[in-house]
TORVODREN-166481 format. One record per residue (C-alpha): y, x, z; residue number from 1. Coordinates in pm, whole numbers, plus 50000, padded with zeros to 5 digits. Each point is the difference from the previous one (the first is absolute). Layout:
N
PT  Y  X  Z  NUM .
...
END
This chain:
181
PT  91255  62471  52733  1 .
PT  49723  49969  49786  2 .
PT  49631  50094  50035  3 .
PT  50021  50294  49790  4 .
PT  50268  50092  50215  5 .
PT  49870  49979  50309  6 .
PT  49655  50151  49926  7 .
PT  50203  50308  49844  8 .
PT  50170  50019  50327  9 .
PT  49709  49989  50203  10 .
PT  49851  50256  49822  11 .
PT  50265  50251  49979  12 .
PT  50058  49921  50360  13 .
PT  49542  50096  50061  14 .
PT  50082  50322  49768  15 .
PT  50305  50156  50258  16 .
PT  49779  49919  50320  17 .
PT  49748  50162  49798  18 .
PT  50130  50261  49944  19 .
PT  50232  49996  50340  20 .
PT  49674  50045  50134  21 .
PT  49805  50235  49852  22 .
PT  49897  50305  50222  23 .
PT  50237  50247  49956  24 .
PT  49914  50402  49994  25 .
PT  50174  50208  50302  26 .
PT  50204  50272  49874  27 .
PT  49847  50343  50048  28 .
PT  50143  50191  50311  29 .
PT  50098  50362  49941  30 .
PT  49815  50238  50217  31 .
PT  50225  50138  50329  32 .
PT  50191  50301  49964  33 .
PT  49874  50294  50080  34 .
PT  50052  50118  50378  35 .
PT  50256  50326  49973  36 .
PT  49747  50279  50094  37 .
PT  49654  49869  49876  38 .
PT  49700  50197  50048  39 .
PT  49999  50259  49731  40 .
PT  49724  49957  49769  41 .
PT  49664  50179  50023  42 .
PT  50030  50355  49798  43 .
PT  49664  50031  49754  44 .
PT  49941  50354  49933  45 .
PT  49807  50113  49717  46 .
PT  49653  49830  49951  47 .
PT  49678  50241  50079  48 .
PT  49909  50216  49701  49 .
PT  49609  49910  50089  50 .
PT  50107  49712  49662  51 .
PT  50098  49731  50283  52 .
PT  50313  49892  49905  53 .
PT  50086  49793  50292  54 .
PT  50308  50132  50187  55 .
PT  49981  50114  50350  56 .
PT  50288  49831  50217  57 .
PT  50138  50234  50212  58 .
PT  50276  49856  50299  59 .
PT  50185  49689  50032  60 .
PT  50220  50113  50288  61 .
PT  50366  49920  49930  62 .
PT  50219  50247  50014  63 .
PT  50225  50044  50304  64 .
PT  49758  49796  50219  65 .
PT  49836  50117  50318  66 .
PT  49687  50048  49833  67 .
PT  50185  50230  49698  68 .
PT  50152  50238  50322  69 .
PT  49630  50055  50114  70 .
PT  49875  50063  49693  71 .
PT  50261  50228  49881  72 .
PT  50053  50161  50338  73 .
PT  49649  50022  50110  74 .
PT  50053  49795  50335  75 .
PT  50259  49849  50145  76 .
PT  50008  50126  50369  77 .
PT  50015  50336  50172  78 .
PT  49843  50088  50306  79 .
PT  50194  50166  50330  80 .
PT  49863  50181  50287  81 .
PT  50014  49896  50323  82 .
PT  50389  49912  50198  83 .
PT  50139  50156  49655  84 .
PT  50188  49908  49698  85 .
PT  50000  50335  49804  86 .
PT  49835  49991  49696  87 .
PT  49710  50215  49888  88 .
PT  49938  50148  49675  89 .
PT  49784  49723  49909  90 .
PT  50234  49751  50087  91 .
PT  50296  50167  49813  92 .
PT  49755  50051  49721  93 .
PT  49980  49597  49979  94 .
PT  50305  49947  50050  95 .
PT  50109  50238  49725  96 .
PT  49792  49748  49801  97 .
PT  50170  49697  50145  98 .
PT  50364  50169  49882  99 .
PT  49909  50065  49691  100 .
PT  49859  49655  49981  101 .
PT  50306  49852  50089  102 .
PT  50226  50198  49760  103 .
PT  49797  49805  49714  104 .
PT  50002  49672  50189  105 .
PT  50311  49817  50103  106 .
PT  49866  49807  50295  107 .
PT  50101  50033  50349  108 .
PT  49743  50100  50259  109 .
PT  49982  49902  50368  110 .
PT  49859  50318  50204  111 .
PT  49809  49846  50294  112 .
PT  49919  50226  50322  113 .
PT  49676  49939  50176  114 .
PT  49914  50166  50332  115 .
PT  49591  50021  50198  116 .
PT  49981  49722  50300  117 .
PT  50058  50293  50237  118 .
PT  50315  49997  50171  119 .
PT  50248  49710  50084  120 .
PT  50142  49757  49739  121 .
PT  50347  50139  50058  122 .
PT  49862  50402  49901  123 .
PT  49809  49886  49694  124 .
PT  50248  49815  49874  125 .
PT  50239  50291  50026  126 .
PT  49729  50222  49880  127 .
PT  49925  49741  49689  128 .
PT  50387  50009  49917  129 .
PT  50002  50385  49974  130 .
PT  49684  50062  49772  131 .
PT  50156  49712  49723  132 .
PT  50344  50222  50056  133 .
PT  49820  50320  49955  134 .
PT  49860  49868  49697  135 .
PT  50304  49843  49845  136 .
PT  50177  50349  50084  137 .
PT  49718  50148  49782  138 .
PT  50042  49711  49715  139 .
PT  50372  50068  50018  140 .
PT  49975  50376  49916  141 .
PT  49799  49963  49760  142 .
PT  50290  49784  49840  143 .
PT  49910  49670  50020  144 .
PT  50324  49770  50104  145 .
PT  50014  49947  50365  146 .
PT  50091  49613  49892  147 .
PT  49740  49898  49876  148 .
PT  49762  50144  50354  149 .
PT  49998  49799  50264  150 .
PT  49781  50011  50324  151 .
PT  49839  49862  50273  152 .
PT  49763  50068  50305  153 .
PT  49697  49779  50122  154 .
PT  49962  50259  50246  155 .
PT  49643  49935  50121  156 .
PT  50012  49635  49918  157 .
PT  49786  50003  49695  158 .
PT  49736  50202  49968  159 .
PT  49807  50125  49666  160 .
PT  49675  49996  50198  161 .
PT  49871  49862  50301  162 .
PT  49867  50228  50264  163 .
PT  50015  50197  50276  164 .
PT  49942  50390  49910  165 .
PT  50159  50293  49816  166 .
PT  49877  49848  49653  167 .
PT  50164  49700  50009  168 .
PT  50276  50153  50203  169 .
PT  50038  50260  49690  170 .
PT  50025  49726  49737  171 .
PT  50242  49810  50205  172 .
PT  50332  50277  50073  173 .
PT  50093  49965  49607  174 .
PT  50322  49869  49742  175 .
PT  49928  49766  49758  176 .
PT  50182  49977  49708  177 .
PT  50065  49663  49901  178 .
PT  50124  49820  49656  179 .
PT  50243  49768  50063  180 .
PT  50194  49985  49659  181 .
END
């Protein structure tokens, strides 16, 4: 080989680790779907007629969610009296609200029973299993599909509020209506 040769050589051979070499750019990554059920967006509702034209955001609460239940239902609990399970008219007033809820939304609820810490473990927890019965009763004449309404009792085992007198007491003998898709 000749010099020509072998300097063309060498410099073809500088050129490819050259270029072998140069930093490369990484390939853009596409952004992660989109989870199934994201949060709906905030609503804007029409801006202030004051000449603001900002819009005012309204809720962000996704639809079908625990938080969408109390909102559209006013509360998610009702209140019993004491050793019963019969609903009152405020209760079945709120739970009228819960049915009609749950025609529009096809989630499935768990109705949990909750007793006061008076009486034994054994007689709340009976006590808890009746009011979540006496409210999916309710739920189911108001046509909402028995299937999709299930329950449970805590009995006295987990109390809204701490305490010892008729207040917390009060707060304590309640359903809960829970989202659990």
């Amino acid at each position: 080989m000749n010099r020509t040769s072998i300097r063309f050589a060498l410099m073809a051979t500088l050129a490819l680790t050259v270029t072998a070499c140069a930093k490369k750019e990484k390939p853009q990554l596409e952004a992660p779907p989109t989870a199934a059920r994201p949060e709906a967006p905030a609503t804007p509702v029409a801006p202030p007629s004051s000449g603001d034209q900002t819009p005012v955001v309204t809720s962000s609460i996704v639809p079908g969610s625990q938080d969408d239940l109390r909102a559209q239902a006013g509360k998610d609990t009702v209140l019993f009296a004491y050793d019963s399970y019969e609903l009152d008219g405020d209760a079945r007033a709120i739970l009228a609200r819960h049915a009609a809820w749950l025609k529009n939304n096809n989630v499935r609820v768990t109705l949990e029973g909750h007793a006061d810490e008076r009486g034994t473990r054994e007689y709340n927890l009976a006590l808890g299993e009746r009011r979540a019965n006496s409210v999916k009763n309710f739920l189911a004449n108001e046509g909402v599909d028995v299937a999709r309404l299930a329950t449970i009792s805590y009995g006295k085992e987990r109390p809204v509020v701490e305490g010892a007198d008729e207040a917390a007491f009060a707060q304590n003998r309640r359903a809960v209506t829970t989202v659990t898709r």
